[in-house]
C-alpha positions in Angstrom: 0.0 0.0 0.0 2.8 2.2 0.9 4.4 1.6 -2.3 1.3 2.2 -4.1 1.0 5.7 -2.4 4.0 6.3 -3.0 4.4 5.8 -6.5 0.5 7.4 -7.2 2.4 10.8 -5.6 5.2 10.4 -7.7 3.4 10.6 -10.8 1.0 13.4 -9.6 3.8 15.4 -8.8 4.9 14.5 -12.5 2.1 15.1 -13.9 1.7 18.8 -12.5 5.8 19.6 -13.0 4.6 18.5 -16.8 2.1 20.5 -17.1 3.4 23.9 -15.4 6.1 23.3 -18.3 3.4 22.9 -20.8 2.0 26.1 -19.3 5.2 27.9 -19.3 6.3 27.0 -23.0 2.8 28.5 -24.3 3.3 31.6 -22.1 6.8 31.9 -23.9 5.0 32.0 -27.4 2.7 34.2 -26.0 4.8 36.5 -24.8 7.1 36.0 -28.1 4.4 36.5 -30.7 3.0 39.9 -29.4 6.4 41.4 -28.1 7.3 40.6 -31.8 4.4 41.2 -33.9 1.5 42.4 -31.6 -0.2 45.2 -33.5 -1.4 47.1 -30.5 1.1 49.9 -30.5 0.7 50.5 -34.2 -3.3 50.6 -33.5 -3.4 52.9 -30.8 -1.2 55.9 -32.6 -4.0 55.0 -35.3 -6.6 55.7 -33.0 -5.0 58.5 -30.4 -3.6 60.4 -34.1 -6.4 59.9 -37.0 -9.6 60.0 -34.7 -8.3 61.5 -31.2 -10.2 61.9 -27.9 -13.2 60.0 -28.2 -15.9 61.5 -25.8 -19.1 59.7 -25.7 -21.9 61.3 -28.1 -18.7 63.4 -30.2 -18.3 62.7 -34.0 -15.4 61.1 -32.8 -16.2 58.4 -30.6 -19.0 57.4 -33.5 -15.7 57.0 -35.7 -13.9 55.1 -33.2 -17.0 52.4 -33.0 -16.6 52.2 -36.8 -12.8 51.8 -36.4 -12.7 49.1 -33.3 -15.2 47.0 -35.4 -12.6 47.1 -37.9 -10.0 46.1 -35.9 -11.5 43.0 -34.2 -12.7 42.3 -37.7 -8.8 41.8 -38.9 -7.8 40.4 -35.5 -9.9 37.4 -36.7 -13.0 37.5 -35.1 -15.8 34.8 -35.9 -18.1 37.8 -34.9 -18.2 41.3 -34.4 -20.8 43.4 -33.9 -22.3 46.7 -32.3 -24.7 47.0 -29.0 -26.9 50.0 -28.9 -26.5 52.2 -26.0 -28.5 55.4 -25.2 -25.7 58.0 -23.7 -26.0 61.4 -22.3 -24.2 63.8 -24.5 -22.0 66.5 -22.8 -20.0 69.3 -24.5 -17.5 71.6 -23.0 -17.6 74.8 -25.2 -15.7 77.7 -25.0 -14.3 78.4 -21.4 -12.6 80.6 -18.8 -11.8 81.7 -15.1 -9.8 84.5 -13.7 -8.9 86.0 -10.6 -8.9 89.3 -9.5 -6.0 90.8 -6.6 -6.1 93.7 -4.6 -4.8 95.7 -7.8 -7.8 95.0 -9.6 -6.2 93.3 -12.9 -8.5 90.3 -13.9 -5.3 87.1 -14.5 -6.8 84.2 -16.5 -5.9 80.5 -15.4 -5.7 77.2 -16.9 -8.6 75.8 -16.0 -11.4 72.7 -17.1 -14.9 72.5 -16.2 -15.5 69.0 -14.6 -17.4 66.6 -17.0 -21.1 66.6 -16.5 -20.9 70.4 -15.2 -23.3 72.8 -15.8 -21.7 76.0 -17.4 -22.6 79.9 -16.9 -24.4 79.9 -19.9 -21.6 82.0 -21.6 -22.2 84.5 -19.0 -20.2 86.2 -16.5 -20.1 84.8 -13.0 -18.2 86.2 -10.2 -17.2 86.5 -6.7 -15.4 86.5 -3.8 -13.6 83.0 -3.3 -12.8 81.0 0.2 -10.7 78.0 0.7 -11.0 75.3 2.6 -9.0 72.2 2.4 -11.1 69.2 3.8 -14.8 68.8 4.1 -14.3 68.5 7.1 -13.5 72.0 7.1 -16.4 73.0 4.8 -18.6 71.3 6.8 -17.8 73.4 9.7 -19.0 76.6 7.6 -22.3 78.3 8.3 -23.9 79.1 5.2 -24.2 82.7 5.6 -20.4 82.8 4.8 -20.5 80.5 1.7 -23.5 81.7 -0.2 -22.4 84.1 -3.0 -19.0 82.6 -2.9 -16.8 81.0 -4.8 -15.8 78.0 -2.8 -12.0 76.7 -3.7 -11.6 72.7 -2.4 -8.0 73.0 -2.3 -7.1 68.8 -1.0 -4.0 67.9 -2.2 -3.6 64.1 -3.5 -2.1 62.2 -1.3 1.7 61.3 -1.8 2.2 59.0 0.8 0.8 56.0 -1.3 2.5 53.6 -2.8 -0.7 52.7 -4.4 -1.5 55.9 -6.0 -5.3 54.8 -6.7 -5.4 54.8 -3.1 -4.6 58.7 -3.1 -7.1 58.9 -6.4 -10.2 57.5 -4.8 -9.1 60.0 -1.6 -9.2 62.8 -4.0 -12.1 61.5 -5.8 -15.1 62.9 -3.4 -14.2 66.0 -3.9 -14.6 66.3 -7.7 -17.9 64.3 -7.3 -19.5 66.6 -4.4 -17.8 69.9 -5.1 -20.1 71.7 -6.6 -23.8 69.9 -5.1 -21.6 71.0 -1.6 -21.4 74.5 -3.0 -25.0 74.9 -3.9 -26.6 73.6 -0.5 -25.2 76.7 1.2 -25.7 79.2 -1.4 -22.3 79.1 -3.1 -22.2 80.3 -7.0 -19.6 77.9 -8.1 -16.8 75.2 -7.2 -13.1 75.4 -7.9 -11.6 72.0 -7.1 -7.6 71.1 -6.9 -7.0 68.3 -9.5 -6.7 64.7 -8.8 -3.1 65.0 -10.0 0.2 63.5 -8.5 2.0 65.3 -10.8 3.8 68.8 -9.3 2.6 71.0 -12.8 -0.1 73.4 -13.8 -2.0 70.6 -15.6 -5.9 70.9 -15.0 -7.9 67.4 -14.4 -10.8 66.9 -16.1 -13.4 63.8 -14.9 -16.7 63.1 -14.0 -19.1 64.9 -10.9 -22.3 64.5 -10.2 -25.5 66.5 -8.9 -27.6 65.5 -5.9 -31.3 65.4 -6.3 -33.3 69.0 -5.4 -29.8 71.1 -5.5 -29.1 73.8 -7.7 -26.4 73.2 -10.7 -24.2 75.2 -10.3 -20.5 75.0 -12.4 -17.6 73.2 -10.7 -14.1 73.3 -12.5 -10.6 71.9 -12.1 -7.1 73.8 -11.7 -3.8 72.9 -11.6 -1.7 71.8 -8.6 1.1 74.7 -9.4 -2.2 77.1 -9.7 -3.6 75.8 -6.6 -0.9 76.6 -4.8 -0.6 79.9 -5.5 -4.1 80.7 -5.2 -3.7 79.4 -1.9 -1.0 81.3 -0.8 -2.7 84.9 -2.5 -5.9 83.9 -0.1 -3.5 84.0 3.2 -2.7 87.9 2.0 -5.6 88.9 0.7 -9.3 88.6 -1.4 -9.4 87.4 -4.4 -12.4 87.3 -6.6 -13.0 84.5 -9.2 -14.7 85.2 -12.8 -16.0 82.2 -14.7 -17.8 82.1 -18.2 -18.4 78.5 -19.1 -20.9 76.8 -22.1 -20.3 73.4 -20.9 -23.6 71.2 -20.2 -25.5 68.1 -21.1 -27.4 67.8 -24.1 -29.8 65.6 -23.7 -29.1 61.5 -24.8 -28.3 60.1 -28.0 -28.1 56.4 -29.3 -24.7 55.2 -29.8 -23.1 51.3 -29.6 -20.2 49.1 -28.1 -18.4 47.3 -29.9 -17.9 43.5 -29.5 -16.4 40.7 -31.2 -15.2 37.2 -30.3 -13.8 33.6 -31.5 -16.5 30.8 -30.7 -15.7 28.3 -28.2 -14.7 24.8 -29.1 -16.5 22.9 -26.2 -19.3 25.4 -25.5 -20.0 29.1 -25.6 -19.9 29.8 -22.0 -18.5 33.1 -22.2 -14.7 34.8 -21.1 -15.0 38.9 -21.5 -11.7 41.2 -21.8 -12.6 44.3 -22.8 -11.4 48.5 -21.9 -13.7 51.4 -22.4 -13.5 52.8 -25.8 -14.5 56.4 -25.3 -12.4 59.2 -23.5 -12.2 62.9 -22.3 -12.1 65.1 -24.8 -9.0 66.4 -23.7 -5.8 64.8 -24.9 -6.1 61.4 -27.0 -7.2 58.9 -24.6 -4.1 56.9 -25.0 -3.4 55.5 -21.5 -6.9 56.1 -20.7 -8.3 54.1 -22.7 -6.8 53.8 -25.5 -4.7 51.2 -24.2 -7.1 48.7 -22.9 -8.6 48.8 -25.8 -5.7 47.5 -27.9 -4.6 45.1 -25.5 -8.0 43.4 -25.5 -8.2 43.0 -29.5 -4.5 41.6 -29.4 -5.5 38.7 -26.8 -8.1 37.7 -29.5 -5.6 38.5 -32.0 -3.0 36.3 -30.7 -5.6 33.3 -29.9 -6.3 33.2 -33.5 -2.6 34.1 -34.6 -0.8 31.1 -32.5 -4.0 28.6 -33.4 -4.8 27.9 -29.9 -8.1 26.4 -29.7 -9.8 27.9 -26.9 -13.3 26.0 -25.3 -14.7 28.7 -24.1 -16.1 31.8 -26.2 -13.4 34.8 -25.8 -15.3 38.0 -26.3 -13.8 41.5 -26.8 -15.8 44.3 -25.4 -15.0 47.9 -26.4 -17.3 49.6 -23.6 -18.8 52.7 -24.5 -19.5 55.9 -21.9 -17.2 54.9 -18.8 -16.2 58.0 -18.4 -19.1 60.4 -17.5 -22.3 57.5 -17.6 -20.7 53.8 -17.4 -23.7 53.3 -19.5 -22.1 50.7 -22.0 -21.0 48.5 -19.2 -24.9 48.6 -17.7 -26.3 48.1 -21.0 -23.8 45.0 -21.3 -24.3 43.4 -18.1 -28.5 44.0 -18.4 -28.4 42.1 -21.9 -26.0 39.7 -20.4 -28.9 39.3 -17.5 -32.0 39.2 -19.9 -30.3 36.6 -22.3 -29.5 34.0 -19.4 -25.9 33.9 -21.1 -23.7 32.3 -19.0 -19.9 34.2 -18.4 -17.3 32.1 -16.6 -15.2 35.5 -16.0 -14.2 39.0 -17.0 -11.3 40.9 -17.0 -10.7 45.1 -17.3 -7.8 47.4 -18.5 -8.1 50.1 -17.3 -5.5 51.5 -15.5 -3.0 52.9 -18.6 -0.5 51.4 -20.4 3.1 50.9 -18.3 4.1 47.8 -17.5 1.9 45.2 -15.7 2.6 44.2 -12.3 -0.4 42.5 -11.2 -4.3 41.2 -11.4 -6.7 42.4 -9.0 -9.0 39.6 -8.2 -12.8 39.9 -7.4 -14.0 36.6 -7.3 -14.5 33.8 -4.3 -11.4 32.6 -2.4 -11.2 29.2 -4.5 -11.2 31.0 -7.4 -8.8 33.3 -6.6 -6.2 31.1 -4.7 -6.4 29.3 -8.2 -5.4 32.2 -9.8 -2.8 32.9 -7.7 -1.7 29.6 -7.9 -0.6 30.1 -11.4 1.7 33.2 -9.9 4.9 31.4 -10.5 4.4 31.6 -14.4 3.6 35.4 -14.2 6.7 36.1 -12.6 8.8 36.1 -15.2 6.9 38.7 -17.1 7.0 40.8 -13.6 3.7 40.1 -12.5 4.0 39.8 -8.9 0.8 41.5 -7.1 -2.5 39.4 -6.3 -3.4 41.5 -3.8 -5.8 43.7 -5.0 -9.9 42.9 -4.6 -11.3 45.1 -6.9 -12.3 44.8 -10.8 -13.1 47.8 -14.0 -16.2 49.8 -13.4 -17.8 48.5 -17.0 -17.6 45.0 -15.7 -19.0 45.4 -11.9 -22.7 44.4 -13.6 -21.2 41.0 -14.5 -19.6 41.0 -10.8 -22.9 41.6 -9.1 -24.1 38.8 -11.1 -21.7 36.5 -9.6 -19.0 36.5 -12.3 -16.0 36.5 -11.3 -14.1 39.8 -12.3 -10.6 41.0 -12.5 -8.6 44.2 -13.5 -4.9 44.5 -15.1 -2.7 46.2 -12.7 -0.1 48.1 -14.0 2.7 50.0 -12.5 0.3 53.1 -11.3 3.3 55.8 -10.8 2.9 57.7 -13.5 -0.8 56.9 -14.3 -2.4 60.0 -12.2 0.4 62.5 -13.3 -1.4 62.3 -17.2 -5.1 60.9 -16.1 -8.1 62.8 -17.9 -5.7 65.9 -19.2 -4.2 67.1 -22.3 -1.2 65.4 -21.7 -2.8 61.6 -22.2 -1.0 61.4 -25.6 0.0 58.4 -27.4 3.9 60.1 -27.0 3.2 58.8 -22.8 2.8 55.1 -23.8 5.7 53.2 -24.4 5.6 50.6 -26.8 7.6 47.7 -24.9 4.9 48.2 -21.7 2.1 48.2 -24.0 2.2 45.4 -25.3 4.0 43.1 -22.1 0.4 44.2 -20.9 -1.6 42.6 -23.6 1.0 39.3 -23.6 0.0 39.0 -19.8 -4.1 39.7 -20.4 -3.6 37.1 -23.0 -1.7 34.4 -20.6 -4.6 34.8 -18.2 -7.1 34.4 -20.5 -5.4 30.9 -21.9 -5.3 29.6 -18.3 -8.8 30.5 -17.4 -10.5 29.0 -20.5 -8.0 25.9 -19.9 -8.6 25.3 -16.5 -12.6 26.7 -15.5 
């Protein structure tokens, strides 16, 4: 019996050492075939210089569905097509704020209204402006000293993390409540510090929203170099703020996703890897998301390029309207709901495109200790970091649904330095990173549709 044991552990422990080789060789060609000839670099400058930022409801983003259909098309997928999706159409317009010292000379500043804002109507608005620095802070104010001010929110991001989306979602309340804070005491409009880790005079952009029964009133972004020396004209003396803004919503409009796949051999139980395809309309969405969106259409183009036979149905999904609405991933996830189909797992990119150094795993413990199981064949591509429990915001339907979900993690220093500004240019994304993040998207994907 003892021998029998013995040699039945023996050839377990063969069989496994076999088949991590078997694993590591294909993650070897993986890595080989899109380091060599992935096409993702060469697609994104197509997308970032011949269409641009893409925000949902623009000319542009109806170009880019047009384009990623086309791509996935070429990648070799069995089917591509597009998923309606009604989307709330905002426009920026023609914009500005200045200041006014003790002198009385007006100084403009670089400035951008949040997305989703309300504008002045191309109108003059002006005031006296007052700082505070946490809500906390504002909190504390009566609202007999806010109303018919110009209320500056001037929280720094947070340097001490290592984890710089740590510092982001810090940041993040106050471009959401800003202005809705404003309004409930009678405040004219909200000047917010950007969600920046960067140490320049590059305004942030991104989405805020209004609370029910409050009036809109504009809230706008400046730079970390102009929010500090706002701050330190305030400790001197009173400053008035002028803003003229045209930005608003205007109204919804019906627009698509795009999705394509490769059937499974075995069944059509579903794996999703997908980005969001629209962006600010500042910059060209490169890193954000630009990125995400190539890497996905190289996993499927690498399946089909290196003739691996996957069982399970790979799907592409080029989200629309994550930035200001996440309606393309709601849309996604209620079809997905209504139709009874059946997803095994989903994965997001959406956190730029420098090199990978983890997955974030949202998914139950068994699922996840399997995944992490597999860390020893990341390592060598310089995945190292499990840790994280989050997944994208376009697949959080799917998550709520059970699936289990996942997110690319790539290194995040520089990510927030570029994130919703004019500086999220193709230039930032380096082509080596790039596509080591699809190679590793793809690796995943082959282990999940071999092994679930």
């Amino acid at each position: 019996m003892k021998k029998l044991l013995g040699t039945s552990v023996l050839l377990l422990g063969m069989a496994v050492s076999g088949q991590a080789k078997e694993d590591s060789v294909q993650f070897s060609k993986i890595s080989l075939e899109i380091l060599n000839n992935g096409k993702g670099y060469t697609e994104l400058k197509d997308l970032t210089k011949n269409i641009g930022h893409r925000l949902s409801g623009s000319a542009a983003y109806e170009k880019s569905v047009q384009w990623a259909a086309q791509k996935l098309r070429e990648a070799g997928a069995d089917k591509v097509w597009l998923q309606e999706v009604m989307l709330p159409v905002w426009e920026r317009g023609k914009e500005s704020l200045h200041i006014q010292t003790s002198n009385g000379k007006w100084k403009s500043l670089k400035m951008l209204s949040l997305g989703n804002s309300e504008g002045t109507g191309g109108k003059d608005v002006s005031g006296e402006i007052i700082m505070v620095k946490s809500l906390e802070e504002y909190e504390q104010l009566p609202a007999e000293k806010v109303k018919g001010k110009i209320v500056f929110f001037n929280h720094a991001f947070n340097q001490g993390y290592v984890q710089t989306f740590l510092g982001y979602r810090d940041a993040g309340v106050y471009r959401r409540t800003a202005a809705s804070l404003t309004a409930r005491k009678g405040g004219k409009f909200a000047i917010i510090r950007s969600l920046s880790s960067a140490f320049d005079d590059v305004p942030h952009t991104g989405a805020m929203k209004y609370d029910d029964g409050v009036a809109k009133v504009p809230a706008v972004a400046i730079g970390n170099t102009t929010a500090d020396e706002l701050e330190a004209l305030l400790k001197n003396q009173k400053i008035a703020a002028k803003l003229n803004s045209n930005c608003g919503m205007k109204g919804e409009k019906l627009s698509h996703s795009v999705i394509g796949e490769i059937t499974g051999k075995k069944d059509k139980n579903v794996i999703v890897v997908g980005g969001h395809l629209d962006s600010w309309d500042v910059g060209e969405g490169a890193h954000d998301d630009g990125a995400g969106i190539v890497q996905s259409i190289e996993v499927l183009r690498t399946f089909k390029k290196l003739g691996i036979k996957n069982n399970h149905t790979i799907r592409v999904v080029c989200f629309a309207n994550e930035e200001n609405g996440l309606k393309g991933g709601l849309q996604y996830g209620k079809t997905v709901k209504e139709s009874g189909e059946k997803h095994l797992f989903a994965i997001e990119s959406d956190a730029g495109g420098f090199s990978p150094r983890g997955i974030s795993l949202e998914m139950d413990d068994a699922r996840r200790n399997q995944i992490i199981s597999w860390g020893h064949l990341f390592l060598p591509y310089g995945v190292y970091n499990f840790e994280g429990r989050y997944s994208g915001a376009d697949i959080y339907p799917l998550r709520d649904m059970g699936v289990p979900t996942a997110e690319l993690v790539p290194d995040p220093q520089r990510y927030f330095d570029i994130h919703h500004t004019e500086e999220d240019t193709f230039e930032k994304v380096n082509r080596r990173e790039l596509l080591l993040g699809a190679a590793v998207m793809t690796q995943l994907i082959y282990m999940i549709d071999k092994n679930w």
